[in-house]
Structures are given as structure tokens and as C-alpha cells.
C-alpha positions in Angstrom: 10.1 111.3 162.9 11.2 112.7 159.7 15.2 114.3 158.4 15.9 117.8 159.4 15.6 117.8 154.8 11.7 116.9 155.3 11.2 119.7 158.1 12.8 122.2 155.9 10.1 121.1 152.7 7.6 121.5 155.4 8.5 124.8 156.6 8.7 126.4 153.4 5.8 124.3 151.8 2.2 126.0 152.6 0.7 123.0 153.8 -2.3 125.3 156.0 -0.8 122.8 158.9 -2.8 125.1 161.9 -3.4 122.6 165.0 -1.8 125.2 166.8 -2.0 124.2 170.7 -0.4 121.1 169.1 2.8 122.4 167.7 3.0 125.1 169.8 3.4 122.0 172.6 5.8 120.1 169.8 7.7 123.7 170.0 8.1 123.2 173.8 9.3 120.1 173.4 11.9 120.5 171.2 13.4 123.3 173.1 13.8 120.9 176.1 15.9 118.7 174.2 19.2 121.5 174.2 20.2 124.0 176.2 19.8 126.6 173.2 17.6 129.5 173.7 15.7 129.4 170.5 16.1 127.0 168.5 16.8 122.9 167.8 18.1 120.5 165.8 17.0 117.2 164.9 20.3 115.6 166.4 18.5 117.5 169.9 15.4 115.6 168.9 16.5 112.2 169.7 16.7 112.9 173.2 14.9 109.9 174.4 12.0 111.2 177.0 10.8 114.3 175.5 9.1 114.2 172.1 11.2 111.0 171.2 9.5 107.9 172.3 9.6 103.9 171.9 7.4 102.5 169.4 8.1 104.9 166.3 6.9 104.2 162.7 10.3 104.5 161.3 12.8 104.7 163.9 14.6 102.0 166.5 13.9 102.3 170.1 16.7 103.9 171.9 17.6 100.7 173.8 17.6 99.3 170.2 19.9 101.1 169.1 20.0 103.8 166.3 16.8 106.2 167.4 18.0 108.9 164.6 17.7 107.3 161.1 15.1 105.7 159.2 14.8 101.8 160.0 13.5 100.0 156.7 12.7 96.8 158.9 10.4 99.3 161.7 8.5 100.8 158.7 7.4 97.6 157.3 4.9 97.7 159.4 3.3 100.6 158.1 4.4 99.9 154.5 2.5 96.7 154.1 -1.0 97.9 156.1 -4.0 97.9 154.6 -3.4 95.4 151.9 -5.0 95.7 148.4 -6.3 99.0 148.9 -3.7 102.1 147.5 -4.4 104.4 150.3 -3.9 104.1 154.2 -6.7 105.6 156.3 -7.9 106.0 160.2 -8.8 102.1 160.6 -5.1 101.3 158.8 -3.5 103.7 161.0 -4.8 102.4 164.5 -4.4 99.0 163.0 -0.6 99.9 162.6 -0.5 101.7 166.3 -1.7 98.9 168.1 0.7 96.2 165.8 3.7 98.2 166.1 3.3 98.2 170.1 3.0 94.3 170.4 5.9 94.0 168.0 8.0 96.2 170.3 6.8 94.8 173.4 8.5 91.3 172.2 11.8 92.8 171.2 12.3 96.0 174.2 10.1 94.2 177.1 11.4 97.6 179.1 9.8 100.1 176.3 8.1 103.6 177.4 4.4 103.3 176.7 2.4 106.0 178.6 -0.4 108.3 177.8 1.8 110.8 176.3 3.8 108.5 174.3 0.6 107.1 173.0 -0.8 110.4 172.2 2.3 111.4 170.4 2.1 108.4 168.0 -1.2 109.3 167.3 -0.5 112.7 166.3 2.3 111.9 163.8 -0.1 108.8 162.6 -3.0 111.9 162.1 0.0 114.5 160.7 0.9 112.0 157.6 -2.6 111.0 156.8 -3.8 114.9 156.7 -0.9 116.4 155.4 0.1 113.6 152.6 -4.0 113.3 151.9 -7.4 114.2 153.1 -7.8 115.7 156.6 -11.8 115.0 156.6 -11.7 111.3 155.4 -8.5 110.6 156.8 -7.4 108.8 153.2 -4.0 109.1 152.1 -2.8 107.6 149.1 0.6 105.1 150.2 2.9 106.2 147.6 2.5 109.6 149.1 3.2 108.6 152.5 5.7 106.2 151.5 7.7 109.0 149.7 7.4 110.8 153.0 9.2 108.1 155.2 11.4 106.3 152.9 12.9 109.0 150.5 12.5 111.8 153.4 11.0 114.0 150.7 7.5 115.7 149.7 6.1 114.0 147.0 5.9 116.6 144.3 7.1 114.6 141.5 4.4 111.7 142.3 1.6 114.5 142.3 1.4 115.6 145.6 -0.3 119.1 146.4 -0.9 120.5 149.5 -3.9 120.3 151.4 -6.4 123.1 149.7 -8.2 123.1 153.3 -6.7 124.3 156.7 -5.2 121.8 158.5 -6.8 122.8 162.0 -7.7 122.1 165.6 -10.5 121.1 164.9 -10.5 118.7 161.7 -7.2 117.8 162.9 -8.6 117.0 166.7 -11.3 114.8 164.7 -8.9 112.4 162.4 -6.9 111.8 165.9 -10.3 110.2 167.7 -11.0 108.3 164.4 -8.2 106.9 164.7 -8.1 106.5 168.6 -11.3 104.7 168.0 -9.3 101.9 166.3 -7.3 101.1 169.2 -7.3 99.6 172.6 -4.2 101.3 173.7 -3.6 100.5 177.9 -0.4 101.9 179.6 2.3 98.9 180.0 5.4 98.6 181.5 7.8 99.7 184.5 6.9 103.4 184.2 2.5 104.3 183.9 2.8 108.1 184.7 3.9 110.2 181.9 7.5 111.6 182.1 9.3 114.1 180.4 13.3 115.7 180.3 13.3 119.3 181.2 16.3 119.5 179.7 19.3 117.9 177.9 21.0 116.8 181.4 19.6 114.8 184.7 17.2 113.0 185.4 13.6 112.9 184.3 10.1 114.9 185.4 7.0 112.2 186.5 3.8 114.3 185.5 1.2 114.0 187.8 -2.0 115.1 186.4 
């Protein structure tokens, strides 16, 4: 989702970011994605099938093309929601989920849209509202998040400050069913079950819950 530059800002900003089940799981993930013991990069993370997925905010789809760097034309979408307000929120970001699907469904009919793809977008849609705004209200002001995506940075110079409120489970867990709430998200496509890479070779795992 963002450069390995961003990931660094993040890691050595105190941002109180403490969903932990979640990026312990993100964690996992990425170690699936090389055959490293302890460690990724983000050149591992575009492994399509682990926590790369169709349907990004800012990237191509892998059958696309270029699923690594930031796609202008993809983020538009996000850019340009919530018109004549100066602040995204949980309505704008479901509004974007589900508009960002049907766009992709023209353009990659064969796209990857299962329950854990879904929940994946929803996460990074709940990680830039809380971390670039207000985890409770879910209100992030755009030139924050624009910053984000765009110039790959934090927005210090704009006036950013980190969130003066943990980042948790369970404030976190609440923004991601406002926002659920503002979609009608269905599995589509060849492949329903969820699927995953165990690692950076063969083929892929069907999870069967």
C-alpha cells in the first residue's frame, strides 16, 4: 500500500498504532511473501495472493500490470470522494470500497475479491483514516491523506501530529464496522474461498473455514 520510505516514517513515528492481532497477522503475512527468516521487503510484498490483493487504492492489479508503484489514475478515486467537504470519513471510505470494486470489475473481469481481500481493503481504508485523523469519528482531513498516498510521506510540514489516543483493537475494530456498514460487499468471481501463498514458490492454499 505505501513505499518501503512511508513504512520507515511509520516505524519510527509514535503513532500509538496498537491493533495488535491485526499486525501481528499483517506480520505473518509478509513473512510468507520470501523465504527470509525474519524479515521482508516491500519488493516481497507484491507477491500477488498474500497481503497483496486486486482492487488497491493506489496500486494496479497484478494482471494490470505494475502492482508496486503508486498509480495516479487508481487513486483518483479516492482523491475526488467526498466532494466539497475537506475531510474523508467512514461513509466516504465505503463509498470509495464499493466504487473502486465496480471500476475493477470492468477493466480485470478475472480480479480476486474474497472475504479476505475485502477485509484487507477495509483495514488499510480504517489505517489512513485513524492514523492521518481521528480514530473515534473516523474524519481525516484529505490533504493529510493525500500527502500519504501521493508524496509517500507523513504530513509534518502540512500540520500533521500523531494520534494523541491509542490506536487500538478496540476503537480500531469500531471505525472498520462503520465503514463495513457503508458497503454491500458480495464475493465475485472465479475463486469465493479465501486463498493465500504460503510461500514465495507454488501454488496457492484454499482456506476453508
Amino acid at each position: 500500500m505505501f513505499s518501503s520510505r512511508v513504512r520507515t516514517l511509520l516505524g519510527e513515528t509514535n503513532l500509538l498504532l496498537r491493533p495488535v492481532g491485526i499486525l501481528v497477522v499483517a506480520a505473518k503475512g509478509g513473512l510468507l511473501t520470501t523465504d527470509a527468516q525474519d524479515s521482508f521487503s516491500l519488493s516481497d510484498l507484491v507477491l500477488h495472493g498474500t497481503l497483496e490483493h486486486d482492487v488497491s487504492l493506489s496500486r494496479n492489479d497484478l494482471a494490470l500490470g505494475d502492482n508496486l508503484h503508486f498509480n495516479a489514475t487508481v487513486f483518483a478515486t479516492l482523491n475526488d470522494s467526498n466532494p466539497g467537504f475537506d475531510f474523508y470519513n467512514a461513509t466516504s471510505a465505503g463509498q470509495v470500497l464499493e466504487q473502486r470494486l465496480e471500476q475493477d470489475k470492468i477493466v480485470n473481469p478475472n480480479l480476486i475479491n474474497t472475504v479476505k481481500e475485502f477485509a484487507v481493503r477495509e483495514i488499510e481504508s480504517a489505517f489512513y483514516l485513524s492514523t492521518m485523523g481521528n480514530v473515534t469519528t473516523g474524519v481525516a482531513p484529505k490533504k493529510f491523506v493525500q500527502v500519504l498516498f501521493t508524496e509517500e510521506r507523513l504530513p509534518l510540514e502540512e500540520g500533521w501530529t500523531p494520534s494523541e489516543i491509542p490506536i487500538d483493537e478496540e476503537n480500531f475494530g469500531n471505525l472498520l464496522a462503520l465503514i463495513d456498514n457503508q458497503t454491500t460487499w458480495a464475493p465475485s468471481g472465479e475463486v469465493i474461498c479465501p486463498w493465500i501463498r504460503l510461500q514465495p514458490e507454488g501454488d496457492v492454499t484454499i482456506v476453508k473455514g
